[in-house]
C-alpha positions in Angstrom: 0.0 0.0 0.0 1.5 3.2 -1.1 2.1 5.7 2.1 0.0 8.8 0.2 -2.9 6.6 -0.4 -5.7 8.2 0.6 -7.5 6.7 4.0 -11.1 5.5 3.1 -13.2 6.6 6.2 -16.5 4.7 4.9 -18.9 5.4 2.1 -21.6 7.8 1.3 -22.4 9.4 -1.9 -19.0 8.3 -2.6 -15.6 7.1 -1.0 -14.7 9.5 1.9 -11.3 10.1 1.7 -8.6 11.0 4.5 -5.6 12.7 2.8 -2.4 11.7 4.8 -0.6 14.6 3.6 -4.0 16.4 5.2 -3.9 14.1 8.5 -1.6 16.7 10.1 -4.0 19.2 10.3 -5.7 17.2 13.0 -9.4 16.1 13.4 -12.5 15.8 15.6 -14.0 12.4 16.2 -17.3 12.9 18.3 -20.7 11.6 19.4 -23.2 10.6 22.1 -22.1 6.9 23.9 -22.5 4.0 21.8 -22.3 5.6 18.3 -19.8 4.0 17.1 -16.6 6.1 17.7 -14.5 3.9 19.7 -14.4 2.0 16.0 -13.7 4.9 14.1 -10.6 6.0 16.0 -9.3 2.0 15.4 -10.0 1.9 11.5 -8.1 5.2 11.3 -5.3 4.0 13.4 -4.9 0.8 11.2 -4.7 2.8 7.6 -2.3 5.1 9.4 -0.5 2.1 10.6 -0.8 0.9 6.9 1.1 3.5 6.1 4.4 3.7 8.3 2.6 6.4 10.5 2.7 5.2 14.3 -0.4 6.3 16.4 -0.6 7.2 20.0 -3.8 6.8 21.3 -5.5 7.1 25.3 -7.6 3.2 25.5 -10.2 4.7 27.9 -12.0 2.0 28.6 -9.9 -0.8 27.4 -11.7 -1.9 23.8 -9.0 -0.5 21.8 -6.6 -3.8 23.0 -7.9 -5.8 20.0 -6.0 -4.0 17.9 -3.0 -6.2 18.2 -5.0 -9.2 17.0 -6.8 -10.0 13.2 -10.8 -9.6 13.5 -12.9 -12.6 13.0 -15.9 -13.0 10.2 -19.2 -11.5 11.8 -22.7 -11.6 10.4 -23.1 -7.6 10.7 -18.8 -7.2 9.2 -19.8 -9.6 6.0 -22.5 -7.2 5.3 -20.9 -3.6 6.0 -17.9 -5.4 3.6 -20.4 -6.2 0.8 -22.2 -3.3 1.2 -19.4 -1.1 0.8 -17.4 -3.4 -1.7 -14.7 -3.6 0.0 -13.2 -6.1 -2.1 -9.4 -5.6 -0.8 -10.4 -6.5 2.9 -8.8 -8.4 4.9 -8.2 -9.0 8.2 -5.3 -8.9 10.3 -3.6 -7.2 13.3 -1.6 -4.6 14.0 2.4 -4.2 16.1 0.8 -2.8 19.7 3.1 -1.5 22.2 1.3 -1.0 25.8 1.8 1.9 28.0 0.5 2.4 32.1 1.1 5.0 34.0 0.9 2.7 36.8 3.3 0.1 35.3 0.4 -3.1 35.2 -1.2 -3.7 32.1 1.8 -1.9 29.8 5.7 -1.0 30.1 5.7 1.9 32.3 5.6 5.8 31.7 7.1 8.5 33.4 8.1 12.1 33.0 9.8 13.8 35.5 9.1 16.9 37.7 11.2 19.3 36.0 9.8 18.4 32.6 6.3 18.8 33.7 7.2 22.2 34.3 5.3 24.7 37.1 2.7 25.4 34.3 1.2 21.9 33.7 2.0 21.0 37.2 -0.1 24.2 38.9 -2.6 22.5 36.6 -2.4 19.3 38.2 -2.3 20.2 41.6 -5.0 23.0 41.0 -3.4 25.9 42.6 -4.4 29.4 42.6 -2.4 32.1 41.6 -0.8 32.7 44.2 0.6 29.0 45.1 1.2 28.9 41.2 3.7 32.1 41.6 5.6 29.9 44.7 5.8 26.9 42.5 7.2 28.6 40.1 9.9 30.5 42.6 10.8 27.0 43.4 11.4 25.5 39.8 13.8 29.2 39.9 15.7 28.4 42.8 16.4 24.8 41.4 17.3 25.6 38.0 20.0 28.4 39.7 20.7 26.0 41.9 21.1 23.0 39.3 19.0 20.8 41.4 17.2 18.5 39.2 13.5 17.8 40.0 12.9 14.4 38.8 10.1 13.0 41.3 7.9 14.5 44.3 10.4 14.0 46.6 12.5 15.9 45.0 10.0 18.8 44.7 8.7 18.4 48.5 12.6 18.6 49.1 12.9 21.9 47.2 9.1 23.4 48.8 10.8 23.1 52.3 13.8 24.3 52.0 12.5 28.0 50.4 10.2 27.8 52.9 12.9 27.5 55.9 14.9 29.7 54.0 12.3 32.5 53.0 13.4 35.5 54.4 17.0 34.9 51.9 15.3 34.7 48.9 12.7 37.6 49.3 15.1 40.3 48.0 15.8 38.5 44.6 12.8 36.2 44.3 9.7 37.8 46.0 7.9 37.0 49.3 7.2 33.4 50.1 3.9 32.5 52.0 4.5 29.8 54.5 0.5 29.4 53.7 0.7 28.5 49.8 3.8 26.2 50.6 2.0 24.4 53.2 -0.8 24.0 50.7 1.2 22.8 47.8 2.8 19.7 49.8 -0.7 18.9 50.5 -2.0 18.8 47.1 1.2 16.6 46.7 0.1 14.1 49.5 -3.3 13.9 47.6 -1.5 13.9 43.8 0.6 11.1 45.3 -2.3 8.9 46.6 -3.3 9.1 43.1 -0.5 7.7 41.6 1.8 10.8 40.8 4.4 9.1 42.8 4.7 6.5 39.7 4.2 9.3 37.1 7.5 11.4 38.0 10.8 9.8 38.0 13.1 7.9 35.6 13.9 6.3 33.4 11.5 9.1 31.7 9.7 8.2 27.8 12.2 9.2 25.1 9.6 10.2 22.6 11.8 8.6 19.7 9.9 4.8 21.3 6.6 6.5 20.7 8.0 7.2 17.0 8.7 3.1 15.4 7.6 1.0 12.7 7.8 -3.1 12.8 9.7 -5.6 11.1 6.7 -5.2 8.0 7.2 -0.9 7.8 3.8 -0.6 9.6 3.7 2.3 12.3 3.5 1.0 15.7 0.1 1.8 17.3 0.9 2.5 21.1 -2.3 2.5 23.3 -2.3 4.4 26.8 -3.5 2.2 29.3 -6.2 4.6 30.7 -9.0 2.7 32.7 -7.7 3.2 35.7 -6.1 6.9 35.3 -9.0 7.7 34.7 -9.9 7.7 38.3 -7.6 10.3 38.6 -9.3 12.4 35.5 -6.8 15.8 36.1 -3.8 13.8 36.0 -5.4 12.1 32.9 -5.5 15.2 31.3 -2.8 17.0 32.6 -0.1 13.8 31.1 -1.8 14.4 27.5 -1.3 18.0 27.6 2.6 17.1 28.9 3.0 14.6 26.1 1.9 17.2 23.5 3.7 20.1 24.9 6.9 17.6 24.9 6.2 16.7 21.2 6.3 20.1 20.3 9.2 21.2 22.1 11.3 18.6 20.8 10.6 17.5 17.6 11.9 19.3 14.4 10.4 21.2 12.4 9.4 19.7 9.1 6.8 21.2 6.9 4.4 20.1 5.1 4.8 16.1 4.2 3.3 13.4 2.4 1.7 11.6 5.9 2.3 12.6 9.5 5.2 11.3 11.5 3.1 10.5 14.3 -0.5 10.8 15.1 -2.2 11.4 18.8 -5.2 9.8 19.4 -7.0 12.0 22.8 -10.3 10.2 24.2 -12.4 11.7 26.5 -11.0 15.3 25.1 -12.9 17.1 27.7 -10.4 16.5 30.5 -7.7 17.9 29.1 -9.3 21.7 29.2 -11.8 21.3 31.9 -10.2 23.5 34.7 -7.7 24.9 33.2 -6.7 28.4 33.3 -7.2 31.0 30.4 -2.8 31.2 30.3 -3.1 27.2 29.8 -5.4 27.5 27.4 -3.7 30.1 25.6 -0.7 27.4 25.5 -3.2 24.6 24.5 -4.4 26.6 21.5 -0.7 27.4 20.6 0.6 24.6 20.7 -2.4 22.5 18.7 -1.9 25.1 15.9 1.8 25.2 15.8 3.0 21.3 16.4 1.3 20.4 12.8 4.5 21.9 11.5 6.5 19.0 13.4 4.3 16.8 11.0 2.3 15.8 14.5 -1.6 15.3 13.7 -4.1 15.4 16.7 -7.3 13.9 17.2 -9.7 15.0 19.9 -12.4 12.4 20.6 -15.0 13.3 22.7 -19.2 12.9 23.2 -19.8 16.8 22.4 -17.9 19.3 20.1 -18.4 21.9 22.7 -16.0 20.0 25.1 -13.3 21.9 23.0 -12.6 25.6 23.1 -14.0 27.4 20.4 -9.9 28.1 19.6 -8.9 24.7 19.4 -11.6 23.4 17.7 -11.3 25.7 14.7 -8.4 24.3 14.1 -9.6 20.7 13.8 -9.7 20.3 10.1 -10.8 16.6 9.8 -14.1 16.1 11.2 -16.3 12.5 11.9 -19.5 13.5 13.7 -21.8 10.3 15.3 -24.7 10.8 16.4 -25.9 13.3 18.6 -29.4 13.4 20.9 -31.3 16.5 21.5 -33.0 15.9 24.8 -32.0 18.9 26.8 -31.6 22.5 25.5 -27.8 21.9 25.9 -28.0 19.1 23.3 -30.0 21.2 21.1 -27.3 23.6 21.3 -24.3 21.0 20.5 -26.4 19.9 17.7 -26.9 22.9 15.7 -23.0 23.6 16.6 -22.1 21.0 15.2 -24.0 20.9 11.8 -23.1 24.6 11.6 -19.4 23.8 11.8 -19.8 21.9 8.5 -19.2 22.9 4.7 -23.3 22.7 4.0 -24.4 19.8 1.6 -27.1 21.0 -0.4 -28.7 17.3 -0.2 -28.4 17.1 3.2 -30.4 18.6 6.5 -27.3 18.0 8.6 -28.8 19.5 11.4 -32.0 16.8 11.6 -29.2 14.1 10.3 -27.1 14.3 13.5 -30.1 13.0 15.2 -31.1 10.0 13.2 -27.7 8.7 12.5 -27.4 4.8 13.6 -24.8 2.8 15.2 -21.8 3.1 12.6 -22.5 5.5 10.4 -21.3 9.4 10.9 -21.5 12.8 9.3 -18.0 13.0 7.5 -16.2 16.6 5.9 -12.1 16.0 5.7 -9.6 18.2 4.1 -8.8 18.5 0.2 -5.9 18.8 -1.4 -5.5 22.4 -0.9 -6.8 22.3 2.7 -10.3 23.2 2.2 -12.8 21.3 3.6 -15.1 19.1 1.2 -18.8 19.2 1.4 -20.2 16.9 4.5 -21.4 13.6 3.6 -23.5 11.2 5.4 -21.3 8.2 5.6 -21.5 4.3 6.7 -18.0 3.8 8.5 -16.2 0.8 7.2 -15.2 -2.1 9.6 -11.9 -2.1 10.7 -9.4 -5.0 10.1 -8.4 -5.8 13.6 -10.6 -7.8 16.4 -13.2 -5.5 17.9 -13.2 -5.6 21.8 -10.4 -6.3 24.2 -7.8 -9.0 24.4 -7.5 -11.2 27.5 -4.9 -10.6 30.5 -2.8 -13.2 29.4 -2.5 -12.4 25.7 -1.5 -8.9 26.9 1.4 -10.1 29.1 3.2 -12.0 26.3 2.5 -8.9 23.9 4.4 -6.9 26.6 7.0 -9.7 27.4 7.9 -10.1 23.9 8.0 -5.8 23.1 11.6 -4.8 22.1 10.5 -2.4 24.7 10.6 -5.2 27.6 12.6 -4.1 30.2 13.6 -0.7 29.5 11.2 1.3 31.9 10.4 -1.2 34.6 13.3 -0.4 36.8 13.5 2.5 38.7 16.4 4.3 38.2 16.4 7.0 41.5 19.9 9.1 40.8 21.4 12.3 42.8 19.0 15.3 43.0 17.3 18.0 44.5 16.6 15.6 47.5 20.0 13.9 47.9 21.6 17.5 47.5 19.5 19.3 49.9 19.8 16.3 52.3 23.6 16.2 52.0 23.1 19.9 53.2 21.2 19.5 56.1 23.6 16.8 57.2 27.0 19.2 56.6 25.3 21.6 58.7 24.0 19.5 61.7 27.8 18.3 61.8 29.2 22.0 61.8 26.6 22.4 64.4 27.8 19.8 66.7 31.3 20.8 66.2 30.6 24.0 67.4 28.7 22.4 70.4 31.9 20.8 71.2 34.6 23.5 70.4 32.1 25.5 73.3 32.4 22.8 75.2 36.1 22.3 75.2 36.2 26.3 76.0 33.9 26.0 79.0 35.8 23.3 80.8 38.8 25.4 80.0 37.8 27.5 81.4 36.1 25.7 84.2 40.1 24.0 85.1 41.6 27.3 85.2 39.3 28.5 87.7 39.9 24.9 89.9 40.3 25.2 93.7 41.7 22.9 96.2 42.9 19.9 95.1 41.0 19.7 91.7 43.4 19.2 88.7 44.2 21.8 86.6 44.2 20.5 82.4 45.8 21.2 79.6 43.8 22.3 76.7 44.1 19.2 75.2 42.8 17.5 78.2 39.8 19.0 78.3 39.5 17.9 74.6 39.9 14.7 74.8 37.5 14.3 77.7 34.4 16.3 75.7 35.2 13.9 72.6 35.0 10.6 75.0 31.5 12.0 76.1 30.2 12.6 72.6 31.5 8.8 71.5 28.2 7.6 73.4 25.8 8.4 70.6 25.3 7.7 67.2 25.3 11.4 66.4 28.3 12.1 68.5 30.5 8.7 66.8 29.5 10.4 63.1 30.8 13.6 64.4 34.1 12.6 66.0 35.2 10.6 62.7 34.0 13.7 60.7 36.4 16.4 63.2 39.3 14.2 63.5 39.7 13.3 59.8 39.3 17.4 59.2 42.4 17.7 62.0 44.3 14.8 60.3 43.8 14.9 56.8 41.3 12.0 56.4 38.0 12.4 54.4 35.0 13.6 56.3 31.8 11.5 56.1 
């Protein structure tokens, strides 16, 4: 199959065609529960995996697992096949690479603090203003500092250390409420019960293993174990934004191409701008309109278009609309903005369409060759290739055990940063503490001999040292410190 092929959504009047050198213009894939666009999303991620492009997409609720395995003949696919005639179908499966936050049902994924950023992270956390201006005078002190922030230690390191040491950093950084720090480390205890602690650390994702083809040239499809994040729905939302942001920042720019270099698949769409604040949003809109120059397509999928911001959703080029319901005034309203983001069809009502569409069939308008939307069609979807549903448990673990990807992330690599440094420093200083405890010692039973009567025995400075050092021997504390003095008097290395 030739990599500029055009992608065959389903049929109406005619073929609908996905251009891939259009597929980077992203796309909207939307509709009420149980429309069908759970399907959709897999049929487009096979043709793009047809075509060397790999696919990231969020597996919500787990159906999209059946990707990795050939479909099976079905009454209802035997008839959508004839009926379209589809006379090059086949099925088969498609080279899946599973991904879990939480490290059980894929190879785990992590970023770390510092490449979160205070932005994204404010986000997660749901600070206010304020606290978001103290996160982001503790990602300062660390970067000036060179204290990497790779998990929420690290950070809860960093939050108590400006705090203790406020009043220094208020001429060149600001004032530091002990209030918003004392709120931020509990939004961490509550972001860590959630599963943050496994989010942030290393080994971190290098991108480039979101970015493979197989053994056959197909693009990988890599599916986002998200069932159980999305118990957690901010730091659902909050990792897609990072992932995009990351994509953007570090891939190069490359024009316009024949296909995408990679495509994002976003499900439940909704959660990635609920909340957030009109500077992330700002960010959001940039960076959807900017990172189709890195030849990056995304794909927001979601029950109702006005889930997305009127500025992202502009932008959204490609456009597969399932059925919608007009039960409530607020569906009424989603309808009509919906069928009045279309190019109009002279044959069609698309507005009273919307409503009547059935399972597996969609309203359809992509891109042309010169980037201009074609005229909507009413369009039965074409079944995809691959098996529709999930794959069992144990199917999954040998997919994962046999992934050239086996073993890369799931060991925990915990290297020196912000909270070894800052600990090392607490440490120097409670031993130049106690040395000064026992240098005041020494001078007060110096000072104690000289001023001896009777017959107590006068001693010699070194005496009285001695003595103090044989008292401190008898803790812990005291044996650490005595090694640490005496190899500073001698020459040895301190501990």
């Amino acid at each position: 199959m030739s990599a500029i092929e055009p992608i065959i959504i389903g049929q109406g009047e005619r073929p609908v065609p996905l251009l891939p050198r259009m597929a980077n213009r992203h796309g909207l894939i939307a509709g009420a529960t149980g429309t069908g666009k759970t399907v959709t999303l897999q049929i487009l991620a096979e043709e793009f995996s047809n075509r060397g492009v790999p696919v990231f997409a969020a597996d919500v609720k787990g159906d999209l697992s059946g990707i990795s395995q050939p479909g099976k003949p079905h009454p209802k696919i035997d008839e959508r096949v004839a009926l379209l005639s589809l006379d090059d179908f086949r099925f088969g499966g498609f080279s899946t690479t599973f991904w879990d936050v939480f490290g059980k049902q894929g190879h785990p994924v992590r970023t770390t603090i510092s490449d979160m950023g205070p932005l994204l992270l404010s986000r997660l956390l749901n600070l206010n203003e304020t606290q978001q201006g103290v996160l982001t005078l503790v990602f300062r002190v660390a970067d000036d500092n060179g204290w990497l922030l790779l998990d929420l230690k690290d950070l809860r390191s960093m939050l108590q250390f400006v705090a203790e040491n406020a009043r220094d950093f208020r001429t060149l950084y600001g004032n530091i409420s002990a209030a918003s720090v004392g709120a931020i480390q509990r939004r961490l205890l509550t972001l860590e019960d959630q599963g943050g602690r496994k989010l942030f650390g290393e080994p971190a994702l290098n991108l480039q293993d979101l970015m493979q083809t197989d053994d056959r040239g197909q693009g990988m499809i890599n599916l986002l174990v998200a069932d159980q994040l999305m118990n957690s729905p901010m730091l659902y939302g909050t990792f897609l934004l990072w992932l995009m942001s990351e994509l953007f920042e570090n891939l190069p720019e490359v024009g316009d191409r024949e296909k995408p270099r990679l495509v994002l698949f976003f499900d439940e769409a909704h959660l990635i701008f609920d909340d957030a604040s009109d500077v992330l949003l700002d960010k959001i809109e940039q960076v959807v309109r900017l990172i189709r120059s890195k030849g990056v397509g995304v794909y927001f999928v979601t029950q109702n278009p006005l889930d997305i911001p009127d500025t992202v959703l502009g932008q959204l080029g490609n456009r597969v609309q399932h059925a919608l319901r007009a039960y409530t005034p607020r569906d009424q309203k989603a309808v009509k903005a919906a069928a009045d983001t279309f190019r109009p069809n002279p044959k069609l009502d698309t507005r009273r369409v919307i409503t009547e569409l059935g399972v597996g069939e969609a309203l359809v308008s992509t891109l042309d060759a010169k980037g201009r939307p074609r005229m909507v069609q009413r369009t039965m979807i074409r079944p995809p290739r691959s098996q529709i549903g999930p794959i069992t448990k144990r199917l999954r673990r040998e997919l994962m055990d046999d992934s050239l990807l086996a073993g890369v992330y799931e060991k925990r690599i915990d290297r020196q940063s912000a909270y070894e440094f800052l600990q090392a420093r607490a440490e120097k200083k409670a031993e130049e503490q106690q040395a000064e405890e026992v240098v005041k010692a020494q001078q007060k039973e110096l000072s104690r001999t000289r001023k001896g009567k009777g017959g107590y025995q006068r001693q010699t400075v070194l005496e009285a040292f001695w003595k103090s050092a044989a008292r401190a021997v008898g803790s812990q504390a005291g044996r650490q410190l005595i090694r640490g003095v005496l190899g500073s008097l001698f020459g040895g290395r301190r501990r």
